[in-house]
C-alpha positions as CSV (number, residue, x, y, z in Angstrom):
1,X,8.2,-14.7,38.0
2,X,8.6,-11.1,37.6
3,X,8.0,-9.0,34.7
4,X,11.2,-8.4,32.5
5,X,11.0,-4.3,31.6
6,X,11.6,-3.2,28.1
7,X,14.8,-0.9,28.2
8,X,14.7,1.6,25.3
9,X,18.5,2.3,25.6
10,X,20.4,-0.1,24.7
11,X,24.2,-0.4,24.8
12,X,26.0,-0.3,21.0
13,X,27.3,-3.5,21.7
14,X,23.7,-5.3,22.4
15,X,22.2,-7.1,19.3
16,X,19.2,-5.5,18.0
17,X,16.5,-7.2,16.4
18,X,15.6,-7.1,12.2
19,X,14.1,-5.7,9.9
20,X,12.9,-7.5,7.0
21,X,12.2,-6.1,3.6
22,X,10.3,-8.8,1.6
23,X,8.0,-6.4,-0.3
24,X,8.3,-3.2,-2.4
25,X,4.6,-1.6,-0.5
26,X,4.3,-0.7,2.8
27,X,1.3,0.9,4.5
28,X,2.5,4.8,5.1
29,X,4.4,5.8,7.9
30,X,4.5,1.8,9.0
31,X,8.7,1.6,9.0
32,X,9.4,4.1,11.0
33,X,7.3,2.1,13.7
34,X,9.1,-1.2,13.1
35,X,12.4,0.4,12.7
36,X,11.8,1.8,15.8
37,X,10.4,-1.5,17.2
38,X,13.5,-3.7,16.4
39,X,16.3,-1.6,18.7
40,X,13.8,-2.5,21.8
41,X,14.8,-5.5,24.1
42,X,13.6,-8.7,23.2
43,X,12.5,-8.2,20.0
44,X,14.3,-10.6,17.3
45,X,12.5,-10.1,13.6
46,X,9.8,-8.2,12.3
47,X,8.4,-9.1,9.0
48,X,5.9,-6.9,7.5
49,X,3.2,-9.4,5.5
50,X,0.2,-8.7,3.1
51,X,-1.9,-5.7,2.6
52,X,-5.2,-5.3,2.2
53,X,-8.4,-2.7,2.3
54,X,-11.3,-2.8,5.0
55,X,-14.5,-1.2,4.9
56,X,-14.0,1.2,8.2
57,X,-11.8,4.0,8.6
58,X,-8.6,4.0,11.2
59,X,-7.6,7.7,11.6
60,X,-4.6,7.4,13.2
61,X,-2.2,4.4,12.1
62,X,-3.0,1.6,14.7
63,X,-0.8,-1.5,15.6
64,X,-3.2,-4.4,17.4
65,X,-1.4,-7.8,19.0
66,X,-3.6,-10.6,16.8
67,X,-2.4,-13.9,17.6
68,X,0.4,-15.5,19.1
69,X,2.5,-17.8,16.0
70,X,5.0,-19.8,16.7
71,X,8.1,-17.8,18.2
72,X,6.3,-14.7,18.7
73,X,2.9,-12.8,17.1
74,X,0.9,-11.4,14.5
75,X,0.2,-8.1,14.7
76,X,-2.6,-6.1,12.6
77,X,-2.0,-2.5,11.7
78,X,-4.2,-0.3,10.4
79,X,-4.5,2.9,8.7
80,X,-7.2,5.0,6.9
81,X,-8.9,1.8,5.1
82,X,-5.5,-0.2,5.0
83,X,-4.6,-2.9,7.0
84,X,-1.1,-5.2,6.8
85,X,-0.1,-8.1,8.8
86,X,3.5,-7.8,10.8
87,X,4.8,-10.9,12.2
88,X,7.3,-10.3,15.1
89,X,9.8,-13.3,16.4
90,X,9.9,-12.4,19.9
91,X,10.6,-13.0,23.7
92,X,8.0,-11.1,25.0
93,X,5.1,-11.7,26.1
94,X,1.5,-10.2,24.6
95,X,1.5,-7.2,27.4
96,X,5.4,-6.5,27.1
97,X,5.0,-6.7,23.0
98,X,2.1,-4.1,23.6
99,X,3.9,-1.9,25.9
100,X,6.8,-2.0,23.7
101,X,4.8,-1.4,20.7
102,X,2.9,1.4,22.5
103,X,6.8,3.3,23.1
104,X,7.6,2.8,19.0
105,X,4.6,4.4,18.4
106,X,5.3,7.0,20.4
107,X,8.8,7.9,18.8
């Protein structure tokens, strides 16, 4: 089976995927990224989940493919000393989620 490629154009009339707003904190500069994330090909929800602190220091905001769920994957991101779980309903495989999340980061 070949590799499907993730297309950041998309036609107007193409679903995209969603957005969902279940909390009132995000980690900074984190919904750009997902709002971002959600026009790309294959991707159906993103939910960001609960945030926390950790002891080492991120930088640069970092988004890390956990562990597959049901339907898609949970994905760490990080930030300074603040992490939050996004869970993303999905087609893709882990490497096409990556690349995919690798071109919203670079938006």
């Amino acid at each position: 089976m070949g590799k499907r490629i993730v297309n950041t154009h998309k036609a107007a009339s193409q679903k995209t995927g969603r957005l969902v707003w279940n909390h009132s904190t995000h980690m900074h500069g984190l919904i750009p990224v997902l709002e971002r994330l959600v026009h790309l090909d294959g991707i159906q929800t993103v939910t960001p989940g609960e945030i926390g602190r950790v002891k080492g220091h991120m930088p640069k905001m970092q988004l890390r493919v956990s562990v597959p769920i049901q339907g898609g994957f949970k994905i760490i991101a990080r930030q300074g000393k603040t992490v939050q779980e996004v869970f993303i309903l999905t087609i893709l495989d882990r490497e096409q989620l990556e690349e995919a999340i690798a071109i919203a980061m670079k938006n």
